[in-house]
C-alpha positions in Angstrom: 3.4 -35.7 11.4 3.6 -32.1 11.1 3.7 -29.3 13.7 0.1 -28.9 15.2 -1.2 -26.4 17.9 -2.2 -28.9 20.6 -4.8 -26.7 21.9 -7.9 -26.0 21.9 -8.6 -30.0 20.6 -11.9 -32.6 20.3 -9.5 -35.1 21.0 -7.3 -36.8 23.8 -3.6 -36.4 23.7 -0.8 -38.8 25.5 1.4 -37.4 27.8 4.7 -39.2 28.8 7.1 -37.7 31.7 10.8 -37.5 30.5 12.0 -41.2 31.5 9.9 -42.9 29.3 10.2 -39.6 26.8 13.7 -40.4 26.9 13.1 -44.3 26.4 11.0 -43.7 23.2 13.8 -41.6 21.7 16.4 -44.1 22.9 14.3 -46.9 21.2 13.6 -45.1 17.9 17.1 -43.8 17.5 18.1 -47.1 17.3 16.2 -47.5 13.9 17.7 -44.3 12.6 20.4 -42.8 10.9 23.3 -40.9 13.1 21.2 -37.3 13.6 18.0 -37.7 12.0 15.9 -37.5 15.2 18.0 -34.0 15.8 17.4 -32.9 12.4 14.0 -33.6 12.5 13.6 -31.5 15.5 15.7 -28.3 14.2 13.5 -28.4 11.3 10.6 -28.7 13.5 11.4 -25.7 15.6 13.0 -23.6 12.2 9.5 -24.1 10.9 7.4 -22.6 13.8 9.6 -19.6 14.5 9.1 -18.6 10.8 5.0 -19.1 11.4 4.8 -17.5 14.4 7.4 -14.4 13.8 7.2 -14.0 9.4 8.2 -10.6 10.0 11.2 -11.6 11.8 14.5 -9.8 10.7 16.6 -10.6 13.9 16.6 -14.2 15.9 18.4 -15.1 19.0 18.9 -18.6 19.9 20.0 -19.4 23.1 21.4 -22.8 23.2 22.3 -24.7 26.0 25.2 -27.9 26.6 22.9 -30.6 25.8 20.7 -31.7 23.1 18.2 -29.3 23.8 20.9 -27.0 22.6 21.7 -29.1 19.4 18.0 -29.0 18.8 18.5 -25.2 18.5 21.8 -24.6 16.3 20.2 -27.0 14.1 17.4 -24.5 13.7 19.7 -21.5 13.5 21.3 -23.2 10.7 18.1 -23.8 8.8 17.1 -20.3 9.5 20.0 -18.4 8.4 20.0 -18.6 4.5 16.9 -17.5 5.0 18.4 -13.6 4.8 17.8 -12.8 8.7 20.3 -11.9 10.7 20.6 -15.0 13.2 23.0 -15.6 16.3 23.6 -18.3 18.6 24.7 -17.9 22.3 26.2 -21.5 23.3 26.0 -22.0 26.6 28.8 -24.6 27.2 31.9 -26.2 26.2 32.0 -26.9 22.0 34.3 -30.0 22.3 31.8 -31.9 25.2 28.7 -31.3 23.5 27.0 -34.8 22.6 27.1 -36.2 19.0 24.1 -34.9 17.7 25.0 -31.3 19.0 28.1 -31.0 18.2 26.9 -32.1 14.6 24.7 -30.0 14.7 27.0 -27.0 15.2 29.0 -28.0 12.6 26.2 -27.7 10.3 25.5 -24.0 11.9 28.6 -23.1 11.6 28.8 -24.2 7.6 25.8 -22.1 7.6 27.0 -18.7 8.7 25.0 -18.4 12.1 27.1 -16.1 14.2 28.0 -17.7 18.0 28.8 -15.5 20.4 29.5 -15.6 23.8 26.8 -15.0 26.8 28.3 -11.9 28.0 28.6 -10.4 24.2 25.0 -10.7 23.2 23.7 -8.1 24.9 24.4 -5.5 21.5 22.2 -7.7 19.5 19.6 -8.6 21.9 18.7 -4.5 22.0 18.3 -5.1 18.4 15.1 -7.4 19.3 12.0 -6.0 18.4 8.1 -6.7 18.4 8.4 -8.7 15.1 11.6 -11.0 15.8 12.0 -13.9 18.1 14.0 -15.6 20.2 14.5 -19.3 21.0 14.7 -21.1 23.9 17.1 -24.2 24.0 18.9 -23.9 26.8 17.1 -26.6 29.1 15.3 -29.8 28.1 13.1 -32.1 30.2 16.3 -33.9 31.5 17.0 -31.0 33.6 16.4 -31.8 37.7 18.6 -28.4 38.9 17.5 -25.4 39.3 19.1 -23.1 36.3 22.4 -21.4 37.7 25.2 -19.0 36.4 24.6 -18.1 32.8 22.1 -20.1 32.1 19.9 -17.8 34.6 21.1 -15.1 33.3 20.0 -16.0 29.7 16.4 -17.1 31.2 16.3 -13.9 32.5 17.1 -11.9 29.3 15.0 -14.1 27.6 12.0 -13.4 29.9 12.7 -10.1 29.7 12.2 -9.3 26.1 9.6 -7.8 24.2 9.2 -10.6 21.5 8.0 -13.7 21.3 9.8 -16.3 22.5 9.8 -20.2 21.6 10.8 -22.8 23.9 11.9 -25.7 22.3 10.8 -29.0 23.8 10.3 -27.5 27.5 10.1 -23.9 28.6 14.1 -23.9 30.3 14.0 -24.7 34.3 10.1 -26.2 33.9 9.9 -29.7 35.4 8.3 -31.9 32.5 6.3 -34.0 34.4 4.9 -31.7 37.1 4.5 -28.7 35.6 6.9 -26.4 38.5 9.4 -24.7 38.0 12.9 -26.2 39.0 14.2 -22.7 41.0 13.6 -18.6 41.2 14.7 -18.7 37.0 11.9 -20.3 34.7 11.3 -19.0 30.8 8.2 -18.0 30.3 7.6 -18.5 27.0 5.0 -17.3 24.0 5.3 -20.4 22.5 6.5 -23.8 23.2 7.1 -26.7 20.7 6.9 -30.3 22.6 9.3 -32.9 20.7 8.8 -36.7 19.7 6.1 -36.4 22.9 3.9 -34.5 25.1 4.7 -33.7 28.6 2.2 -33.8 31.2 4.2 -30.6 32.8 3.5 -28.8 30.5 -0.3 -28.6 31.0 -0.9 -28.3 34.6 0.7 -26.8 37.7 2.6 -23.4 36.2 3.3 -24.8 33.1 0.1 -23.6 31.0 1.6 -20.1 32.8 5.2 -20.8 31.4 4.6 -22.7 28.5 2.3 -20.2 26.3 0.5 -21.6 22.9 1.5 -25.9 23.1 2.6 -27.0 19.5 3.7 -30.5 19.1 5.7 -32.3 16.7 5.6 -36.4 17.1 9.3 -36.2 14.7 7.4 -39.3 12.5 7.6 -41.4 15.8 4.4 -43.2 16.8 4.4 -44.1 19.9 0.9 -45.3 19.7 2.1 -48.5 21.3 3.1 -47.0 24.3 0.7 -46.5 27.6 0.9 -42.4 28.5 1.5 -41.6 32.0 -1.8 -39.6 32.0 -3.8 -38.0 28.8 -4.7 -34.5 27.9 -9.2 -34.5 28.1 -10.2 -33.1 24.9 -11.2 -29.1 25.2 -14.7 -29.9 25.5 -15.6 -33.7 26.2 -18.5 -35.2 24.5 -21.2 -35.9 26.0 -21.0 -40.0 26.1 -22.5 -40.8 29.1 -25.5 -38.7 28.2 -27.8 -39.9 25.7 -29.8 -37.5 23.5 -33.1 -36.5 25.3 -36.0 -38.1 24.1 -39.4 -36.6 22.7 -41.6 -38.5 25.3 -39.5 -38.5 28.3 -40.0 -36.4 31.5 -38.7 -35.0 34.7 -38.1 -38.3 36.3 -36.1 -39.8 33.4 -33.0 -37.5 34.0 -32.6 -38.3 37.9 -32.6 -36.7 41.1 -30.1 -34.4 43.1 -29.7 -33.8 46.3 -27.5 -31.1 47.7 -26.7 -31.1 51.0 -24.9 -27.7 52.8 -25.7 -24.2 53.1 -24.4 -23.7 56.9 -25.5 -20.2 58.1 -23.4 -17.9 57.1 -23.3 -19.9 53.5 -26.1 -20.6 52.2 -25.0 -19.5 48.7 -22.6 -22.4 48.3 -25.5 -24.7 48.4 -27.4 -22.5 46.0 -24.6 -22.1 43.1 -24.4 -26.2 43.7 -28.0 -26.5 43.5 -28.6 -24.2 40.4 -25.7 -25.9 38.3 -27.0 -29.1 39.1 -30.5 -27.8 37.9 -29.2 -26.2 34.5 -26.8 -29.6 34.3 -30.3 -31.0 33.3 -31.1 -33.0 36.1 -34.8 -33.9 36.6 -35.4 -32.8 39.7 -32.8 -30.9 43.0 -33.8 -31.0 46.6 -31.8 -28.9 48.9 -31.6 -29.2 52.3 -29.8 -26.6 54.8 -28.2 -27.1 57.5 -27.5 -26.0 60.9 -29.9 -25.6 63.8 -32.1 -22.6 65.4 -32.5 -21.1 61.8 -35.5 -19.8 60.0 -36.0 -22.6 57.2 -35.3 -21.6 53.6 -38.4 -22.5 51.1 -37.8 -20.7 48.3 -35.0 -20.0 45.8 -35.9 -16.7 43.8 -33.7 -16.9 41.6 -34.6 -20.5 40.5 -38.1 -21.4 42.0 -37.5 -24.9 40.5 -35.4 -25.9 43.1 -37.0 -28.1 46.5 -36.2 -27.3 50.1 -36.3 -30.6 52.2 -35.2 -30.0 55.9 -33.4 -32.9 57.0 -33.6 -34.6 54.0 -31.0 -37.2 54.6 -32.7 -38.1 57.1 -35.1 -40.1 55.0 -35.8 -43.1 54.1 -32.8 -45.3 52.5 -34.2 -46.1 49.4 -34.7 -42.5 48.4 -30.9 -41.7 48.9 -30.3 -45.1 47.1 -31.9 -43.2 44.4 -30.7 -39.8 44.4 -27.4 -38.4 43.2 -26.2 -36.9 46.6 -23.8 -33.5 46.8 -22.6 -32.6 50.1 -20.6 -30.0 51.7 -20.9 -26.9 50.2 -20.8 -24.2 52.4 -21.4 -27.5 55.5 -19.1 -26.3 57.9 -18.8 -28.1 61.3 -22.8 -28.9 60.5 -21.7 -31.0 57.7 -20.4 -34.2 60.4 -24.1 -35.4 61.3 -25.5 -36.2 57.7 -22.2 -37.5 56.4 -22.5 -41.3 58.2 -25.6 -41.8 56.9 -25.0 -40.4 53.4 -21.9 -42.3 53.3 -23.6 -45.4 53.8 -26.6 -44.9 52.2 -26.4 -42.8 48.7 -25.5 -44.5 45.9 -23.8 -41.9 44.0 -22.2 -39.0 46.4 -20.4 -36.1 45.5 -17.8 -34.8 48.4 -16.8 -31.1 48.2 -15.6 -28.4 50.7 -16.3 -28.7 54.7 -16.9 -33.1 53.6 -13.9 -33.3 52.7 -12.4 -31.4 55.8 -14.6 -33.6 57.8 -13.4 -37.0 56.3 -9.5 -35.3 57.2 -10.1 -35.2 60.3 -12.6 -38.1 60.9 -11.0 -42.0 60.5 -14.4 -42.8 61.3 -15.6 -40.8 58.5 -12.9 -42.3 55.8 -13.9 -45.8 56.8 -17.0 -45.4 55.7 -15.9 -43.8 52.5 -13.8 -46.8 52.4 -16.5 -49.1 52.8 -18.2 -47.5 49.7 -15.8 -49.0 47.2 -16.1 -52.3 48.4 -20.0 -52.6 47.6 -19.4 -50.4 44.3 -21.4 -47.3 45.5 -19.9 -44.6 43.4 -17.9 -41.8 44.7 -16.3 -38.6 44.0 -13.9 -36.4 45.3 -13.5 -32.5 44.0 -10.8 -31.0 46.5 -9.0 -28.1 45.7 -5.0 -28.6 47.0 -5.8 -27.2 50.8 -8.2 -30.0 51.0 -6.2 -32.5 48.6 -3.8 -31.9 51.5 -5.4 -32.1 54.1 -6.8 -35.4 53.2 -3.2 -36.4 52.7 -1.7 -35.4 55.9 1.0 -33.3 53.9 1.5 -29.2 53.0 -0.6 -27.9 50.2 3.6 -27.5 48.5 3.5 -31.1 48.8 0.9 -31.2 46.5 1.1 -28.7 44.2 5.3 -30.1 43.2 3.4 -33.2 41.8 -0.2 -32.9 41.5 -0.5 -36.2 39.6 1.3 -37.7 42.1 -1.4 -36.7 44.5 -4.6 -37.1 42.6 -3.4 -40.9 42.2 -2.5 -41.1 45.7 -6.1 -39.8 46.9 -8.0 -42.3 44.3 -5.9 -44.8 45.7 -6.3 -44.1 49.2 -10.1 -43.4 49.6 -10.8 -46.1 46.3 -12.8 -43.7 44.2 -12.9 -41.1 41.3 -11.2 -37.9 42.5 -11.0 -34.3 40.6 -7.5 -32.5 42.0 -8.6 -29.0 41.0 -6.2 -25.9 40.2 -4.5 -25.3 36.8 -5.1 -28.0 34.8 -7.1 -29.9 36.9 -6.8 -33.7 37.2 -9.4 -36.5 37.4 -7.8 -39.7 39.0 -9.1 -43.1 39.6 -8.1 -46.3 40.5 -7.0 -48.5 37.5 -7.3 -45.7 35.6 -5.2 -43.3 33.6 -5.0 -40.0 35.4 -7.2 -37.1 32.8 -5.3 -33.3 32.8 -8.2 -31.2 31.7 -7.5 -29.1 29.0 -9.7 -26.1 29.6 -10.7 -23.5 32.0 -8.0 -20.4 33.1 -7.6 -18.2 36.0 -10.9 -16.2 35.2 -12.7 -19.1 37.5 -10.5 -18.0 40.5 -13.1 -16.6 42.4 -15.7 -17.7 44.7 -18.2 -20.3 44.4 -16.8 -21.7 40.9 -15.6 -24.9 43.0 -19.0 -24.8 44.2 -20.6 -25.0 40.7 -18.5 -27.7 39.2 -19.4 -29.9 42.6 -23.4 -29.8 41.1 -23.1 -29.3 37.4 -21.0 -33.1 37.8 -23.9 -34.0 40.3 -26.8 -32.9 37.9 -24.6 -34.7 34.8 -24.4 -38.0 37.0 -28.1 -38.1 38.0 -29.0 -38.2 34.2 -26.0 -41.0 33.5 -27.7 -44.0 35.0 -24.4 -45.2 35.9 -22.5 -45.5 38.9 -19.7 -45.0 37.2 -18.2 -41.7 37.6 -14.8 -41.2 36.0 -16.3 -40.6 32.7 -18.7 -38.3 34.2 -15.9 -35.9 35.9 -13.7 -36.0 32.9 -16.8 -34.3 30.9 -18.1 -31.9 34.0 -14.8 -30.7 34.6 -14.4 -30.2 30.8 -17.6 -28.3 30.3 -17.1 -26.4 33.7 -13.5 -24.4 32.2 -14.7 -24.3 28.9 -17.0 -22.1 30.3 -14.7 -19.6 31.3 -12.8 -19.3 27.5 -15.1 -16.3 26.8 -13.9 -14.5 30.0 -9.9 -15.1 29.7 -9.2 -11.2 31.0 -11.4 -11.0 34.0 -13.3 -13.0 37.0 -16.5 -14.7 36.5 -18.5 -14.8 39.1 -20.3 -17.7 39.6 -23.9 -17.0 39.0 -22.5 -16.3 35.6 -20.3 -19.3 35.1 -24.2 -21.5 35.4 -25.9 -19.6 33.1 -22.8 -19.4 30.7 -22.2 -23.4 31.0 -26.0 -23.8 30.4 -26.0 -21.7 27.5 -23.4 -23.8 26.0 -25.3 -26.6 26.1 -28.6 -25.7 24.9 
């Protein structure tokens, strides 16, 4: 298989952490001659740097002790005939480098690459401009330190130039299967070429930050046979769960949604949920309000479509049997009364914001949520890492050095679908293989976005006629960043976010 961008995609990639990364290679190597695998990869990465910098007249590689290093003399041997002027900073001892490296430097060093010390590169690294590149393999995904000495030094040079720069394998001092950096020194890199596998590091927490454009090269391995530790969601999910609206259908064959929230002071959180769960497609969206010794709200008018219903989960059982339930956006303190009664009684529930502050906080609360698994009511959980951590009893640190770690801990815990949101969000269930979602960027860090996703997956369920939500929250959460590709420089607010999400699906 040759080099291929990884994203944007319309399909599912497998991501493996660096144990079993390393337990592929040790497997496959087995099968091989002495240094293909290593040659493979230098050719890999030789490739790439000469796509993604043509123009390039001068290339650094900064090559590290380890096989990550060998990975990048074996480039800077293929790239030196080539008529550019290449050198090669070797970070470490010649004579204790592993096989394959120090093979691998024989073979640059038949080649004419120039290796230089760390502390004598500086000359040519003023040389770099725009149009050249340097390459990152200094690090590779069996690093657990945080980058000292001249190896930070050389992450810090490389981070500091003015070309691109391609990190081979793993962006130096990233954790490969969290996604955080190992210390204060990290590369952040243009471009990053993943080897043999992908890493699910490299896709959430900082690593879509550090990592740049993903390119991936499987090396002619196929490690089809092998179950990922979690998979990469295709950019924008399919719509599966949804069938193709019919010709004679109406209102009432696409479900109902209820969202419950809007505490004073935030009524517009039940509003954005509302109107996503609307433009979603769902048939019909009741809203009820909460909080006491207010004025009741009857109209929305920006979407008159939309139902008040004070008290509304209040009523009768089999209505909130019925009814795809979204509750606590913008709830508050307010939120505690409805929740034992939606907790027992809906079907399908959503559980955002002040809910899932209120389950922290409440055993009483979580043993009802509890109780939902066990007669196969559907539930899911969107919490952003405050909340994730909260729910956990842990610091919001806790969860952000291994978010998938924590989503499978909260679907474990509570026994239902949950959506870990934040750069590259995740959506965990039990018995399930975690999804990374593969789209959205910073432009939806602003308010009320969290707010939108919580209906637009309401008004998506409603229409599934499932309980089942996993598939469901894989697509919503999809749908819900791809939204935001068209405003990569700036916020989005989230009145515009709806509109753009139900443009793209008109």
């Amino acid at each position: 298989m040759s080099v291929q961008r990884v994203l944007p995609s319309q399909a599912e990639w497998p991501l493996f952490d660096a144990a079993h990364t390393q337990r592929i290679e040790v497997r496959e190597r087995a099968g091989l001659p002495p240094h293909a695998l290593m040659a493979r990869a230098g050719e890999a990465v030789a490739r790439l740097a000469l796509a993604v910098a043509p123009h390039a007249q001068h290339i650094w590689v900064a090559a590290g002790p380890g096989n990550n290093g060998g990975d990048g003399l074996e480039a800077a041997g293929l790239l030196c005939p080539s008529g550019r002027q290449v050198v090669v900073t070797l970070l470490g001892d010649a004579a204790t480098l592993p096989d394959d490296a120090h093979e691998a430097l024989a073979r640059a060093n038949a080649a004419g690459v120039r290796i230089v010390p760390q502390d004598a590169v500086a000359a040519f690294i003023a040389t770099l401009g725009p149009q050249d590149i340097a390459i990152d393999a200094l690090l590779g995904i069996g690093a657990t330190r945080p980058p000292q000495g001249a190896i930070a030094e050389s992450i810090r040079q490389l981070n500091a130039l003015a070309c691109p720069v391609l990190a081979v394998d793993i962006p130096s001092g990233l954790q490969a299967g969290t996604g955080q950096p190992l210390g204060e020194d990290c590369v952040i890199a243009t471009h990053t070429l993943s080897l043999l596998t992908l890493k699910p590091g490299l896709f959430t927490g900082a690593g879509r930050d550090h990592a740049g454009t993903v390119w991936f090269d499987a090396l002619r391995v196929d490690s089809g046979a092998d179950d990922p530790e979690a998979w990469l969601s295709a950019s924008e999910a399919g719509r599966a769960s949804i069938t193709a609206r019919r010709h004679a259908q109406h209102k009432g064959s696409f479900g109902d949604v209820a969202v419950v929230g809007g505490a004073p002071g935030m009524t517009g959180a039940a509003l954005l949920a509302a109107r996503a769960a609307q433009a979603a497609g769902a048939g019909r969206v009741f809203v009820e309000m909460l909080g006491s010794g207010r004025p009741e709200m009857s109209l929305d008018p920006l979407r008159p479509e939309l139902m008040f219903r004070h008290r509304w989960s209040e009523g009768h059982a089999t209505t909130l049997a019925q009814t795809t339930v979204v509750c606590g956006c913008g709830g508050a303190d307010a939120v505690r009364a409805p929740l034992p009664r939606l907790l027992s009684a809906a079907a399908r529930l959503v559980l955002d914001a002040d809910a899932l502050n209120a389950l922290a906080t409440d055993p009483s609360l979580a043993a009802l949520l509890l109780a939902r698994a066990g007669r196969r009511a559907g539930t899911v959980l969107t919490p952003h890492p405050l909340e994730a951590a909260r729910l956990l009893a842990c610091t919001t640190a806790d969860v952000q050095a291994d978010r998938l770690l924590a989503a499978h801990a909260l679907a474990d815990r509570f026994r239902c679908v949950v959506v870990l949101k934040g750069s590259g969000s995740i959506v965990a269930a039990p018995g399930q293989t975690p999804r990374i979602n593969a789209t959205g960027n910073a432009s939806l860090a602003t308010a009320g976005t969290g707010d939108v996703l919580a209906g637009w997956l309401g008004g998506l369920w409603a229409q599934s006629g499932s309980v089942s939500a996993f598939p469901v929250a894989i697509q919503a959460v999809a749908e819900h960043g791809a939204a935001a590709h068209p405003h990569a420089s700036g916020p989005m607010r989230a009145g515009d976010l709806i509109e753009e999400m139900h443009r793209r699906q008109v």
